[in-house]
C-alpha positions as CSV (number, residue, x, y, z in Angstrom):
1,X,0.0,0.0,0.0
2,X,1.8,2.8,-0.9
3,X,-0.4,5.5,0.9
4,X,-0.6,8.7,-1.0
5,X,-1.4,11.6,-3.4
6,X,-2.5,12.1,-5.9
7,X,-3.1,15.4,-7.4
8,X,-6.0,17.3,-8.4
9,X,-7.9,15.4,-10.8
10,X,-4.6,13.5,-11.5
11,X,-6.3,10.3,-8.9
12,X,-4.2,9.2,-6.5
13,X,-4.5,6.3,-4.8
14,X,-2.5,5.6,-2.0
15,X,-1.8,2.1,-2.0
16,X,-1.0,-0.2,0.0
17,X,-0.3,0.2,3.2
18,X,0.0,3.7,4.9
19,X,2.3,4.2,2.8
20,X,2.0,7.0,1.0
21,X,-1.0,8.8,1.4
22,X,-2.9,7.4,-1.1
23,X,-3.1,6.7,-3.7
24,X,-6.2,7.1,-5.0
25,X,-9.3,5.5,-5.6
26,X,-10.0,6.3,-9.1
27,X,-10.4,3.9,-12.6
28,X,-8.4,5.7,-15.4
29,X,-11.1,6.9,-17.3
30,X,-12.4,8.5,-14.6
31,X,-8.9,9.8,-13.4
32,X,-8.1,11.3,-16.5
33,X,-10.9,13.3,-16.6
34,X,-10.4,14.6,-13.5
35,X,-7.1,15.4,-14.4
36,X,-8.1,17.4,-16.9
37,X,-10.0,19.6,-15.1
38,X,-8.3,19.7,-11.4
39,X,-4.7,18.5,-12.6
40,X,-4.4,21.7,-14.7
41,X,-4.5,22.8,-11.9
42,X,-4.1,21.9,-8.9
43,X,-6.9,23.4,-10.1
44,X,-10.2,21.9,-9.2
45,X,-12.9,24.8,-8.5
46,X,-15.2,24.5,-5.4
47,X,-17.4,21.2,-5.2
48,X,-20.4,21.8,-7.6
49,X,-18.8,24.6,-9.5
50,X,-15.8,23.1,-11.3
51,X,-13.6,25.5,-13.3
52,X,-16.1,28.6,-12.3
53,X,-14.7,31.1,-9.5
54,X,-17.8,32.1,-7.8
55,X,-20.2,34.8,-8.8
56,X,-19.8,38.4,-7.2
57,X,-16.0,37.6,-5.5
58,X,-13.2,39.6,-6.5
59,X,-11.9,37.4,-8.8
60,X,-11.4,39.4,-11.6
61,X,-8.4,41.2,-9.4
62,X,-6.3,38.3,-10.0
63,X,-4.5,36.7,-12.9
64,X,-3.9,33.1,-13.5
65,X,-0.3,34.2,-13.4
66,X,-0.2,36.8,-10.5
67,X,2.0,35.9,-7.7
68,X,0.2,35.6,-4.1
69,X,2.0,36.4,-1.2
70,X,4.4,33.9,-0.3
71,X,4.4,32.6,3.4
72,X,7.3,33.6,5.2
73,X,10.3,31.4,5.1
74,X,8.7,29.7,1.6
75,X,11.0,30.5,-2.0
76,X,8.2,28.7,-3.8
77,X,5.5,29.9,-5.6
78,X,1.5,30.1,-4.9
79,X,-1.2,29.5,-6.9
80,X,-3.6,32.4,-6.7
81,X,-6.6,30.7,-8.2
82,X,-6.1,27.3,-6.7
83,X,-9.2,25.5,-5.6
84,X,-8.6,26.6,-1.7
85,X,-8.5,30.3,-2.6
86,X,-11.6,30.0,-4.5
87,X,-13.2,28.4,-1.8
88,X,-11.6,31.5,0.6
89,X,-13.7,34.2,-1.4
90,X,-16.6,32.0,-1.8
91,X,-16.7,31.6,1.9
92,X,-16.4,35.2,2.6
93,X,-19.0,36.2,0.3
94,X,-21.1,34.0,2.5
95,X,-20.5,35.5,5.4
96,X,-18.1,32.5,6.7
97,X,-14.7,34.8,7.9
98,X,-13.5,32.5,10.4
99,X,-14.0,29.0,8.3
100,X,-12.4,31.3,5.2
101,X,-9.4,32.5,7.7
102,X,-8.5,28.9,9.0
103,X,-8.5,28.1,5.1
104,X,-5.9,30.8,4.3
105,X,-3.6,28.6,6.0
106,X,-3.8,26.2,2.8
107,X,-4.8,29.5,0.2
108,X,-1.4,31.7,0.8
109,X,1.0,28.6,1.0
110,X,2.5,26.9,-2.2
111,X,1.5,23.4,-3.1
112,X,2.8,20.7,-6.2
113,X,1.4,20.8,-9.2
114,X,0.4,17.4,-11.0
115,X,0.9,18.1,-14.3
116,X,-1.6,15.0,-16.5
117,X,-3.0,14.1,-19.3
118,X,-1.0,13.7,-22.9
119,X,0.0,17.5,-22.4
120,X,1.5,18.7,-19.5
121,X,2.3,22.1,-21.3
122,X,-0.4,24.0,-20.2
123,X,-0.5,23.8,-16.7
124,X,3.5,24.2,-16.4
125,X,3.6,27.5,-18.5
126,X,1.0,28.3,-16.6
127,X,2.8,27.7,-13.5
128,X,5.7,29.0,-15.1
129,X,4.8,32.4,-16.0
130,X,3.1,32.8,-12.2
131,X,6.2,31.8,-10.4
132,X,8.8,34.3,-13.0
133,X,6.8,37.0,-11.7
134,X,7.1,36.4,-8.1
135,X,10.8,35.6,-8.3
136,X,9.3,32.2,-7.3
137,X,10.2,28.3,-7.7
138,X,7.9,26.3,-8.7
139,X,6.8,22.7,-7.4
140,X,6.0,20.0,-9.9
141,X,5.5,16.4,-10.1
142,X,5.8,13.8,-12.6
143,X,3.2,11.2,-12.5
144,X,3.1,9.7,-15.9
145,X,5.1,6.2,-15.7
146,X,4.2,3.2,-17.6
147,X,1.8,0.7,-15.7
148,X,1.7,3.6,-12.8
149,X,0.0,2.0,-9.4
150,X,0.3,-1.6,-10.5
151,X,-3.4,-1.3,-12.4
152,X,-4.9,-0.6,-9.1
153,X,-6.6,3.0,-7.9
154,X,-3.7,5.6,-9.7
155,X,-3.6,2.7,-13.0
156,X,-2.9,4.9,-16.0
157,X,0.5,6.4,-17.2
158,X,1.7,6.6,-20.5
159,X,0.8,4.0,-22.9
160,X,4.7,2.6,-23.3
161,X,8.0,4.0,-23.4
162,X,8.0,5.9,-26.3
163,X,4.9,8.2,-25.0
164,X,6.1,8.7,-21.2
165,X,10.1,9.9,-23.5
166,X,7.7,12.5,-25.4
167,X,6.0,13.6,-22.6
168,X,9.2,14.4,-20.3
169,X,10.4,15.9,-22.8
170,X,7.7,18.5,-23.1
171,X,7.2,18.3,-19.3
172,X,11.2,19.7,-19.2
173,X,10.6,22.0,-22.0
174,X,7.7,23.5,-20.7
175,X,9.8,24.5,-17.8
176,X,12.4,25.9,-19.8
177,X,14.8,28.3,-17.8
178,X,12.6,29.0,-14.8
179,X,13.4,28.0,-11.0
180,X,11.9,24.6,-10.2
181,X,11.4,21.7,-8.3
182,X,10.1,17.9,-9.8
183,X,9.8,15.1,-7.8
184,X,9.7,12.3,-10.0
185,X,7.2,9.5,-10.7
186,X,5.8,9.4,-6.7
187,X,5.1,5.5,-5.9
188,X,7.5,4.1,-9.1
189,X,10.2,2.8,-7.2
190,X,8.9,1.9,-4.2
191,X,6.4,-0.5,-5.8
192,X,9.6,-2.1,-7.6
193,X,11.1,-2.9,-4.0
194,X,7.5,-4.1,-2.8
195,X,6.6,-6.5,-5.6
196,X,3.9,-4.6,-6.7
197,X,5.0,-3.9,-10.4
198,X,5.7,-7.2,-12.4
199,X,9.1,-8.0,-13.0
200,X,9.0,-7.8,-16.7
201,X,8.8,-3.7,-16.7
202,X,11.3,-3.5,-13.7
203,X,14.3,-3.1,-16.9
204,X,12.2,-0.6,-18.7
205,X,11.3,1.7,-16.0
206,X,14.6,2.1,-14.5
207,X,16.0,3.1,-18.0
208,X,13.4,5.4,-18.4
209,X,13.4,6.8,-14.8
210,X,17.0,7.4,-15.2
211,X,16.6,9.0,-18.9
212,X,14.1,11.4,-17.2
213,X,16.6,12.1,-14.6
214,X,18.7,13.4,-17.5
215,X,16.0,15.1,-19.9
216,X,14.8,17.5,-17.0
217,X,19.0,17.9,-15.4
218,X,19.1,19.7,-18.6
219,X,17.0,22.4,-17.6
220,X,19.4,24.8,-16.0
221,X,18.0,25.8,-13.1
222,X,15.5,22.3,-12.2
223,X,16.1,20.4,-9.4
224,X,14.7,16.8,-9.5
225,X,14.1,14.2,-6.8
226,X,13.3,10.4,-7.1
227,X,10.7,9.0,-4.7
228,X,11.7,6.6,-2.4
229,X,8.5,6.2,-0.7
230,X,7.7,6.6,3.2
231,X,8.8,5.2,6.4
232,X,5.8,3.0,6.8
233,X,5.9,1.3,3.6
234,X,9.7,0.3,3.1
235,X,10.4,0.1,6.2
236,X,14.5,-0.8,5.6
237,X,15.8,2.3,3.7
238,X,18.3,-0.2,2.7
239,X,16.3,-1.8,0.0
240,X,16.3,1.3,-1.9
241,X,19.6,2.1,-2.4
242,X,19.9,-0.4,-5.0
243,X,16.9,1.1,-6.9
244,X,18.0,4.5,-6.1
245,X,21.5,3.9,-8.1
246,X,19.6,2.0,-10.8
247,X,17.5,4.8,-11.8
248,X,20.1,7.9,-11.5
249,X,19.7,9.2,-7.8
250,X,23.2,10.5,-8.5
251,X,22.3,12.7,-11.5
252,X,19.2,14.3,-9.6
253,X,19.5,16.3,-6.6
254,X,18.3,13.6,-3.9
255,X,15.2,11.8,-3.7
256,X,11.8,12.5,-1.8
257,X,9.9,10.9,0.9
258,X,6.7,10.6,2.9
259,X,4.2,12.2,-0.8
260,X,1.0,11.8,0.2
261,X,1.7,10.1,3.3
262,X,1.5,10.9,7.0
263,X,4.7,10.2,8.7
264,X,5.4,12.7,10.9
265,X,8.8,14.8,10.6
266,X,10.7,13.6,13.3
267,X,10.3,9.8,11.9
268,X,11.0,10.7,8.1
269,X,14.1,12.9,9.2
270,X,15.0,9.9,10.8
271,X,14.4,7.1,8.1
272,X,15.9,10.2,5.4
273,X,18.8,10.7,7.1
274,X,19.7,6.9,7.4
275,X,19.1,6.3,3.6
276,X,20.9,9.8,2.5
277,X,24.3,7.9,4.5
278,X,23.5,5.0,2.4
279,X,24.0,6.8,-0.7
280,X,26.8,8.7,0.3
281,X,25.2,11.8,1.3
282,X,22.2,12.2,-0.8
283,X,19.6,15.0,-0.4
284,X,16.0,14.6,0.8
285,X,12.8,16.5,0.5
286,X,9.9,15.8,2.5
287,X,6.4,16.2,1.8
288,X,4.9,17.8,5.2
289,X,1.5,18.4,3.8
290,X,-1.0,16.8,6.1
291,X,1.1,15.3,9.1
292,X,0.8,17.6,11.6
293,X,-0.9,14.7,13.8
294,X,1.1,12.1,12.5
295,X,-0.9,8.8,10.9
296,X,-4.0,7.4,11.9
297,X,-3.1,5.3,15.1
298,X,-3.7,1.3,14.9
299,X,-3.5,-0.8,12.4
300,X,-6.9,0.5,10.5
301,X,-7.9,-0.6,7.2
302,X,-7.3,2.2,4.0
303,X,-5.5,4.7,6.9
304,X,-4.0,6.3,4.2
305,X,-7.5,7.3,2.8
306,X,-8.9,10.3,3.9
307,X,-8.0,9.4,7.6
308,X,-10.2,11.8,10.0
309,X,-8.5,13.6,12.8
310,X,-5.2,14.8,10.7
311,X,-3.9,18.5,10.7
312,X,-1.7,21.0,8.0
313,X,2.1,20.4,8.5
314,X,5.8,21.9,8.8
315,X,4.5,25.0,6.3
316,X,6.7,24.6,3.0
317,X,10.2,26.3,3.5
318,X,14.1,25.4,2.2
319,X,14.8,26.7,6.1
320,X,15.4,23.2,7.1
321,X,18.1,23.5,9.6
322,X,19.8,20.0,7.7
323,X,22.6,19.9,5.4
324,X,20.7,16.6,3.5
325,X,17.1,17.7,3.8
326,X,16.8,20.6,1.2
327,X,13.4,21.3,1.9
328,X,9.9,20.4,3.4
329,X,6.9,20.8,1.2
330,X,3.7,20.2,0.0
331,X,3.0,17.6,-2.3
332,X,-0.2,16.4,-2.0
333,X,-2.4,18.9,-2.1
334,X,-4.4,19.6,1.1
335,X,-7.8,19.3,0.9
336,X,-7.8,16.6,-2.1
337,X,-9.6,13.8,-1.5
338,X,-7.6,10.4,-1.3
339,X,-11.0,8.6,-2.9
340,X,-14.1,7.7,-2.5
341,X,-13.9,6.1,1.1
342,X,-14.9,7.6,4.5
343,X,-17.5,9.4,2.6
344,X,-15.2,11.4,-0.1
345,X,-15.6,12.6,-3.2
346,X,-13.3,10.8,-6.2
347,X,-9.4,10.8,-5.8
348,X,-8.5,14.4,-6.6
349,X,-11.5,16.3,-6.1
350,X,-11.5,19.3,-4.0
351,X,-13.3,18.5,-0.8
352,X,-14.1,21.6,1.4
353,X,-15.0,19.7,4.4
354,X,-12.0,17.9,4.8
355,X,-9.5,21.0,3.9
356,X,-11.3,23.1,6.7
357,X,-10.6,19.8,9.2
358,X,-6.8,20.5,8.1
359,X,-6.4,23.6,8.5
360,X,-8.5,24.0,12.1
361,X,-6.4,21.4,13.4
362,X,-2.4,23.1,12.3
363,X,-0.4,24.0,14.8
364,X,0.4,27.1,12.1
């Protein structure tokens, strides 16, 4: 179970365990058409109004591209018209101030984008352009492998090799010049180490993890981390090294743990630390996006979907205080539902409810 993301309309499942947070619970057909609409974006718009900023809000003040405010300590840059700052205004036009104030806490801070779909152009310009005007990095992740999630809730990817080559490549050339950050292909290792994928693409998506490794290096200022995972589902960091090496941890900047997941700091740091001395000294980023109250407690069934009771946490910052961890921030995006279990909406979709729980329930 590999216990994570997955990205506006882009479906993530967790899998199987706890480990990353989920992936989600979506068939491909449906995912992708999620995708379409929230992945662009990172983007979903409030439930029951989907790609509509509500009426009689001060929308038109703001740009796709204009830069928000930054919280303090963050370089990276913040989506303006994201689905939790829609929800802000729509929530102050109602008359809700202190539900729309606990919300800023996910509104002003910077979260991934899932770039999906055949074309991940437009929503990386789009990024792009927002972050060059802020000064800002931007945060992106690619979710495209071949045979992604094993078949199960995140099934999809490109349909071979060739496809997922293209699609880097337009992924790294959309990004062009700018300041960002990729973490690459969340889940895609880990479920080598597990036994999830079949054998026969282990070959293939090493060489093509490692060739993506390259395509976005060239980018001059991209920095790009492999995912190894989380603490709770491969539980010996040693089992990665191997998989780490094979698919060019030394030509990207590090790899990244706990996307999607709930793993509090303190145990990641720990499990990061252990694995970056295994490789010599590698760096780590950590996705801190809802562990503020660590993982569900007991061995629960699905805990990595949509688990009640679990808070906002470390804000995203490069102030790490760690020569190996270069930065904690936030992957999955808060508020996204895991899937369609403990009463969510599909993987992906913007679910107030749940967002508010988040944010009421941060320490900051």
């Amino acid at each position: 179970m590999s216990g994570h993301r997955f990205p506006p309309a882009v479906v993530r499942t967790t899998a199987r365990t706890t480990v990353r947070t989920a992936r989600t619970v979506v068939p491909a057909v449906a995912a992708a058409a999620a995708l379409a609409v929230a992945v662009t974006a990172g983007c979903s718009a409030p439930s029951g109004s989907p790609g509509q900023r509500p009426a009689g809000l001060e929308a038109a003040k703001k740009d796709v591209g204009e830069p928000a405010a930054p919280s303090a300590g963050s370089p990276f840059w913040v989506d303006p018209d994201s689905a939790a700052a829609r929800q802000v205004e729509q929530w102050q036009a109602q008359g809700r101030e202190e539900d729309a104030a606990l919300l800023r806490r996910i509104a002003e801070r910077p979260v991934a984008e899932w770039p999906a779909g055949d074309d991940p152009v437009p929503q990386i310009s789009r990024a792009v352009q927002g972050a060059r005007q802020g000064d800002r990095t931007v945060v992106l992740v690619a979710y495209n492998i071949p045979h992604r999630d094993c078949g199960m809730y995140s099934a999809g990817g490109a349909a071979d090799a060739a496809a997922y080559r293209a699609w880097i490549d337009s992924f790294a050339a959309a990004i062009g010049d700018a300041s960002a950050i990729v973490v690459l292909e969340p889940d895609a290792l880990p479920h080598i180490v597990d036994g999830c994928t079949p054998g026969e693409y282990h070959d293939e998506r090493y060489t093509l993890l490692s060739e993506a490794v390259d395509r976005l290096k060239r980018q001059p200022r991209t920095k790009v981390y492999l995912d190894a995972g989380n603490p709770a589902w491969i539980k010996d960091p040693g089992k990665l090294v191997e998989p780490l090496t094979r698919a060019g941890v030394d030509a990207a900047d590090g790899f990244s743990l706990n996307v999607s997941n709930f793993q509090t700091d303190q145990v990641v740091k720990s499990f990061g630390n252990e694995l970056s001395a295994l490789l010599g000294g590698a760096h780590y980023t950590v996705d801190s996006s809802r562990n503020g109250a660590g993982p569900l407690p007991g061995d629960r069934e699905e805990a990595w979907c949509n688990p009640p009771g679990r808070a906002l946490g470390t804000p995203p910052t490069d102030d790490t205080g760690s020569e190996v961890l270069d930065a904690y921030l936030w992957i999955k995006r808060p508020g996204e539902s895991d899937g369609p279990c403990r009463g969510g909406p599909d993987a992906g979709t913007w679910w107030p409810d749940y967002a508010l729980g988040l944010a009421r329930r941060a320490d900051q």
